[in-house]
C-alpha positions as CSV (number, residue, x, y, z in Angstrom):
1,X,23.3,-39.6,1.9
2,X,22.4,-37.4,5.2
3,X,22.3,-34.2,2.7
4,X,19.9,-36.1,0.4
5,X,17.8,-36.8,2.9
6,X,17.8,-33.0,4.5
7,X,16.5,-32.0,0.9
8,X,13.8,-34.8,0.9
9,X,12.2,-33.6,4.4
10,X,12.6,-29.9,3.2
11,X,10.7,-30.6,0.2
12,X,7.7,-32.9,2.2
13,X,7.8,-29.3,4.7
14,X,7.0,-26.7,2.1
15,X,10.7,-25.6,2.2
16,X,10.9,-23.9,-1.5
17,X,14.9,-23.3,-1.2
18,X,17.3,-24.7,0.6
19,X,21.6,-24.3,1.2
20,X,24.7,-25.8,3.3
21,X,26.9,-23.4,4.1
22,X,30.1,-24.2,6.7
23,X,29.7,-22.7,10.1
24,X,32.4,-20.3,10.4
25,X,31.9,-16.6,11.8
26,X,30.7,-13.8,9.8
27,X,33.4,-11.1,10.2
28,X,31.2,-8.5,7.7
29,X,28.2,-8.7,9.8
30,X,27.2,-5.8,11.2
31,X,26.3,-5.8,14.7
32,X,30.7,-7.0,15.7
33,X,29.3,-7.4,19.4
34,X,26.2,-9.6,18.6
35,X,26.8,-13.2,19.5
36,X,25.2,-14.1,16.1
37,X,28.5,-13.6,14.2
38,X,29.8,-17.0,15.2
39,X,27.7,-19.7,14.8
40,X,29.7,-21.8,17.3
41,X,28.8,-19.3,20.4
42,X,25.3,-21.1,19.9
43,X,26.9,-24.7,19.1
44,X,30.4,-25.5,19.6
45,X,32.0,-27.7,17.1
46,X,29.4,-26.4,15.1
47,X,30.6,-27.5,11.0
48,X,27.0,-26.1,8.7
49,X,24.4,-24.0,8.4
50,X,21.3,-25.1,6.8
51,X,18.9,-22.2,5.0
52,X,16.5,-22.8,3.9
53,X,13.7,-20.2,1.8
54,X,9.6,-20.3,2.0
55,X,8.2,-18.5,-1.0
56,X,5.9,-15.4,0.1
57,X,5.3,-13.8,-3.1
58,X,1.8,-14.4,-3.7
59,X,0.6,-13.4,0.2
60,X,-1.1,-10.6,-0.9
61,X,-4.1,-8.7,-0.6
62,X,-5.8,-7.2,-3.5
63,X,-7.5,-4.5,-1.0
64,X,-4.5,-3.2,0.1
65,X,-4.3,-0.7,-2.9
66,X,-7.6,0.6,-1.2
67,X,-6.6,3.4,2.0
68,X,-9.7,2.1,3.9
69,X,-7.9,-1.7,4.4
70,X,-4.9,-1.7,6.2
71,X,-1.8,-2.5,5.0
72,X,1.0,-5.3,6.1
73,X,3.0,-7.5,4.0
74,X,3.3,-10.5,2.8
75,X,6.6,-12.0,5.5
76,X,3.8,-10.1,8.2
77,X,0.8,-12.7,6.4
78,X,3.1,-15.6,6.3
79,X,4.0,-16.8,9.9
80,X,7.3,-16.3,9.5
81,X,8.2,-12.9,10.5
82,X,10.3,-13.9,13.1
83,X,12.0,-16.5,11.2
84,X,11.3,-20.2,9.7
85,X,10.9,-22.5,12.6
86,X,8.1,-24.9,12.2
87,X,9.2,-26.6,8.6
88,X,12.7,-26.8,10.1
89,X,11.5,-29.1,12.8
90,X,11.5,-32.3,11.3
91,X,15.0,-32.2,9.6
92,X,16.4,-31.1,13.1
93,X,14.6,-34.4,14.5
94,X,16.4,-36.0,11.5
95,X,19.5,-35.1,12.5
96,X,19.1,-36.0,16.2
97,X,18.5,-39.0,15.1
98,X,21.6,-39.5,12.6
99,X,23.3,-39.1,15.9
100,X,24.0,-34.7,15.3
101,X,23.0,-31.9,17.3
102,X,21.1,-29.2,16.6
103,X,19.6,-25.7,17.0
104,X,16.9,-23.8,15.0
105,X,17.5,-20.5,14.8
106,X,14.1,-18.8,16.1
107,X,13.3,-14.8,16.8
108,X,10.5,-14.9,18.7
109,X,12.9,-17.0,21.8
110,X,14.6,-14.6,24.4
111,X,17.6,-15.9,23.0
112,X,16.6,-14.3,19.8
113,X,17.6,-15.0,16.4
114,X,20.9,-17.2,16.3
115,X,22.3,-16.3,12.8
116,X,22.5,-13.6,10.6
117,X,20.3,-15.2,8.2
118,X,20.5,-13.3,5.0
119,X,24.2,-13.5,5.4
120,X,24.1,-17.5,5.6
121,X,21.4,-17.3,2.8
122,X,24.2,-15.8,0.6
123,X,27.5,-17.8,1.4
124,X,25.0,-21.0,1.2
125,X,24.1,-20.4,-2.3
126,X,20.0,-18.9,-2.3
127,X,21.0,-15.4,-3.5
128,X,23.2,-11.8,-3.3
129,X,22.5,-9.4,-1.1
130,X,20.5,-6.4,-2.6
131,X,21.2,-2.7,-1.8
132,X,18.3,-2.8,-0.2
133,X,20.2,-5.0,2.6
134,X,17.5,-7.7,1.9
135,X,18.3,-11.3,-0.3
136,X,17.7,-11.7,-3.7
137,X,16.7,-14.3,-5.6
138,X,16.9,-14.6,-9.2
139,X,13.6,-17.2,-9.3
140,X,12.2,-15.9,-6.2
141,X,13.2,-11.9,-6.1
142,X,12.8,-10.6,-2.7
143,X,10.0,-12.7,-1.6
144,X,11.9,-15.4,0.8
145,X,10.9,-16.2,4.1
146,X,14.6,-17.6,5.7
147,X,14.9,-20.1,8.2
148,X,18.3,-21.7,9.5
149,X,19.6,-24.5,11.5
150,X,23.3,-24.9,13.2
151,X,24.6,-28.4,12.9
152,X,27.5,-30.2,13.9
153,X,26.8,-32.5,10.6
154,X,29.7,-32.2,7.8
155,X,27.3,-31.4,5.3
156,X,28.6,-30.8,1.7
157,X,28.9,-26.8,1.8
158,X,27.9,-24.3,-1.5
159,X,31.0,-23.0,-2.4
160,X,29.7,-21.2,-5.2
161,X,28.3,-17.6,-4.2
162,X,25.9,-15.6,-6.7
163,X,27.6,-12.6,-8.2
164,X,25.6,-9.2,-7.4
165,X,23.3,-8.3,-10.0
166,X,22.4,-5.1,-9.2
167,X,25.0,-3.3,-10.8
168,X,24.1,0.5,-11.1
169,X,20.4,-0.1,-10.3
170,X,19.4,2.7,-6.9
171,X,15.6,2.0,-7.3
172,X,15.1,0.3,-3.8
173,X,17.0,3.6,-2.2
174,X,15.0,6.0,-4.2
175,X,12.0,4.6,-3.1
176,X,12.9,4.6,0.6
177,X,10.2,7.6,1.7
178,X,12.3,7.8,4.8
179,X,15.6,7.5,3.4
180,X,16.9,4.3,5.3
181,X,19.0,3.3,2.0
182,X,20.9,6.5,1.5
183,X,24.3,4.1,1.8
184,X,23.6,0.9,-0.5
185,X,23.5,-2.7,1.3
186,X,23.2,-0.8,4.5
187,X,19.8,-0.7,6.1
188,X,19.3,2.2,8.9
189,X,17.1,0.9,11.2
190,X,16.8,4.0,13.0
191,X,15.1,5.6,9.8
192,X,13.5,2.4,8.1
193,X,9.9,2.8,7.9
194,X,8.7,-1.0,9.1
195,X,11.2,-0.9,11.9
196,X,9.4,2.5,13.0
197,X,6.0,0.9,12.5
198,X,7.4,-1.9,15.4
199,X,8.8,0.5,17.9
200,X,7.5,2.8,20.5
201,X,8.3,6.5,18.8
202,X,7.3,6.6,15.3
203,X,8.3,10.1,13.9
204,X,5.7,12.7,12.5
205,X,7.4,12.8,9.3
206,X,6.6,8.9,8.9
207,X,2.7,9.6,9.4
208,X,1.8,10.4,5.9
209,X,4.0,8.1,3.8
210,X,3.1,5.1,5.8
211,X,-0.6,5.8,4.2
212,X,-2.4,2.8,5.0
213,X,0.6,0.9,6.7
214,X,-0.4,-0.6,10.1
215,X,2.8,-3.9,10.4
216,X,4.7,-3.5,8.3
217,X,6.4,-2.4,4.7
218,X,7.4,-3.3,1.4
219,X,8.3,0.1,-0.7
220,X,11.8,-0.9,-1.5
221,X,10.8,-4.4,-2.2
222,X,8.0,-3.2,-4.7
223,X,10.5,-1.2,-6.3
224,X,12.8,-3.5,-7.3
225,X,13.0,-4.8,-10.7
226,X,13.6,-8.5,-9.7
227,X,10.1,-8.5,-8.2
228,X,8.1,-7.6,-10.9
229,X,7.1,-10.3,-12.1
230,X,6.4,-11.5,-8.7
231,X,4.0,-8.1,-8.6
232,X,1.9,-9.2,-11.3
233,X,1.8,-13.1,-11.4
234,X,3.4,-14.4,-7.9
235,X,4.5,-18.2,-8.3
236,X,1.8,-21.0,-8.0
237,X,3.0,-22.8,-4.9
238,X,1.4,-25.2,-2.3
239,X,1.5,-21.7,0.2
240,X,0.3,-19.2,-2.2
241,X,-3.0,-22.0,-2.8
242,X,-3.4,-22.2,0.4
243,X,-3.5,-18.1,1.2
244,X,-6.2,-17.3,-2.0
245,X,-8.7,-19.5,-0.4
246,X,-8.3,-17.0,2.6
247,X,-8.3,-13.4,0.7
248,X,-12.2,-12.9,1.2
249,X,-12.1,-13.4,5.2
250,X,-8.1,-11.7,5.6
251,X,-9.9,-8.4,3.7
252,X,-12.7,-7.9,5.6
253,X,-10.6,-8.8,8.7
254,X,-7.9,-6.0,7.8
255,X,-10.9,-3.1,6.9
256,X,-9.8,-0.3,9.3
257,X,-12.7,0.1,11.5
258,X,-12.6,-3.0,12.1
259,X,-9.3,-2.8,13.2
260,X,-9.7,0.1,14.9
261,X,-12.6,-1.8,17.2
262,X,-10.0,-4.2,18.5
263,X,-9.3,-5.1,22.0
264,X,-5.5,-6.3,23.2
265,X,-7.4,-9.9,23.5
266,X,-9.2,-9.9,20.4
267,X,-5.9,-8.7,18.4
268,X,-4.1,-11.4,20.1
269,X,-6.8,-14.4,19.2
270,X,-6.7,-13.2,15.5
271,X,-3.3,-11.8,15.3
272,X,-1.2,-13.8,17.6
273,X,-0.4,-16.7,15.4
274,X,1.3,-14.2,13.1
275,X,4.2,-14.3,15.5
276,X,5.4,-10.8,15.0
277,X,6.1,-9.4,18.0
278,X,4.5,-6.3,17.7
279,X,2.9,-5.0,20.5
280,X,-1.4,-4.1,20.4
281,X,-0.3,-0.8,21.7
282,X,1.8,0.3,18.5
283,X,-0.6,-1.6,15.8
284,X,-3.6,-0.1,17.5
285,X,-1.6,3.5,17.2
286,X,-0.4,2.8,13.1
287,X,-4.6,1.6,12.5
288,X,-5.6,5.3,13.9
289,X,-2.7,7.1,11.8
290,X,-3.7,5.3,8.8
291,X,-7.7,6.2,9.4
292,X,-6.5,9.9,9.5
293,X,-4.4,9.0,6.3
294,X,-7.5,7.6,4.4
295,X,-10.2,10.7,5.6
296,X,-7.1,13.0,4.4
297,X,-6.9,11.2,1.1
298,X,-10.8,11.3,0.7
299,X,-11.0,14.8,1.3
300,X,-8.0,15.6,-1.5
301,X,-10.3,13.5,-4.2
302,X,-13.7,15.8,-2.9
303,X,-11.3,18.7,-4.0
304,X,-10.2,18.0,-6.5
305,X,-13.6,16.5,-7.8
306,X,-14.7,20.0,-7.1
307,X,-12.2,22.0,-9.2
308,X,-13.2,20.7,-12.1
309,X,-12.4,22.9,-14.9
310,X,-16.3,23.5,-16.0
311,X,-16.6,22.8,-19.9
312,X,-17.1,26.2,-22.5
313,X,-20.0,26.8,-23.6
314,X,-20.7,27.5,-26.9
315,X,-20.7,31.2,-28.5
């Protein structure tokens, strides 16, 4: 069975969660305009969309907590901040050759990213959408690189969607320094802080809560209760191996003089494979705002070092 086989090659790639969900538009996406709402303005005849989910949890940097290391996260550390592409490959030469066609939805193209992939994520089964606009997972939380593919294969569909489970928890908006979650499952991009890190004009007011920031951000996503566990003891999986043989060399990498000493060309030899998309000009500007955050948060400590209440001395 094709579908058998999909979840065989996803399984050989890394893939950590994977979905079927049919192909029809998504009339609650946002962005009505956006070509991403039907899947068939990118494939005609298109009948499924396969998601599939890369675990990210345990890309982390145990420096980061330090305000002399600058700060990303861990879909910045994974490869796959502008989507899943590279694991997807071998089921969408699978499918050519079962005789299907087939596109990968990739945002890094010019084309940019094909599907709305949090939305397919949730009609194909992986999660609910959290009110911090981002997926959740119940065995993965937060922590889910997507990836999708638009078929014309009948593949057998979810039809079973996870309920919410947030109920009356607002921890992810409350968290928000920039409010960017003031409406729940509503993201403003114009406010949210790693959109602002990414862009051109980055607002005084987001100088001193980005702190050590210089990519990216993860406030929401640390605030949320079904990533706690994921905070303290991220799940053992062939990726997260693979990134704790590289802490040593990614922390002294990511110490912000160092940073701060980069050229364009050096940021894009060490950088580039990243694939974020974020230009040397902006990341060189967050590294300097985030030097000025850590000699500001040095000189609070020397303070307050120095109003020490002195002990009484005896009578």
């Amino acid at each position: 069975m094709l579908s058998d086989k999909i979840r065989n090659l996803a399984d050989s790639a890394g893939i950590d969660a994977l979905g079927f969900s049919e192909a029809s538009a998504f009339s609650n996406y946002i962005l009505k305009e956006s070509p991403r709402t039907d899947p068939e303005i990118s494939l005609p005849n298109a009948k499924t969309i396969i998601v599939a989910g890369i675990y990210i949890g345990g890309l982390t940097l145990p420096a980061w907590k330090n305000l002399k290391y600058g700060r990303t996260s861990r879909l910045y550390l994974s490869e796959y901040f502008l989507d899943v592409v590279k694991p997807l490959e071998p089921i969408a030469k699978c499918l050519k050759e079962e005789g299907f066609q087939s596109v990968i939805c990739d945002g890094s193209t010019d084309e940019g990213s094909i599907v709305p992939l949090k939305l397919a994520a949730v009609r194909a089964g992986l999660g609910w959408q959290g009110k911090h606009s981002l997926l959740i997972s119940k065995k993965y939380g937060t922590f889910l690189a997507l990836g999708g593919i638009i078929t014309d294969a009948e593949l057998q569909h979810n039809t079973k969607l996870e309920p919410d489970r947030c109920h009356k928890c607002d921890m992810c908006q409350k968290a928000c320094p920039m409010g960017a979650l003031d409406q729940p499952y509503v993201l403003n991009r114009k406010k949210c802080l790693s959109n602002l890190l990414q862009t051109e004009h980055l607002p005084e007011e987001a100088h001193a809560v980005m702190e050590n920031r210089v990519g990216d951000c993860e406030i929401c996503q640390e605030a949320c209760p079904w990533n706690r566990k994921h905070l303290t003891k991220p799940l053992v999986t062939e990726m997260t191996r693979k990134f704790q043989r590289k802490i040593g060399a990614w922390e002294d990498f990511f110490y912000l003089p160092h940073l701060a000493e980069l050229s364009e060309k050096e940021y894009l030899e060490e950088l580039g494979h990243l694939n974020t998309g974020i230009p040397f000009e902006f990341f060189h500007r967050n590294v300097l705002i985030a030097m000025k955050n850590s000699d500001r948060n040095k000189m609070i400590e020397t303070r307050m070092v120095g109003r020490q209440i002195p002990e009484k001395e005896d009578k």
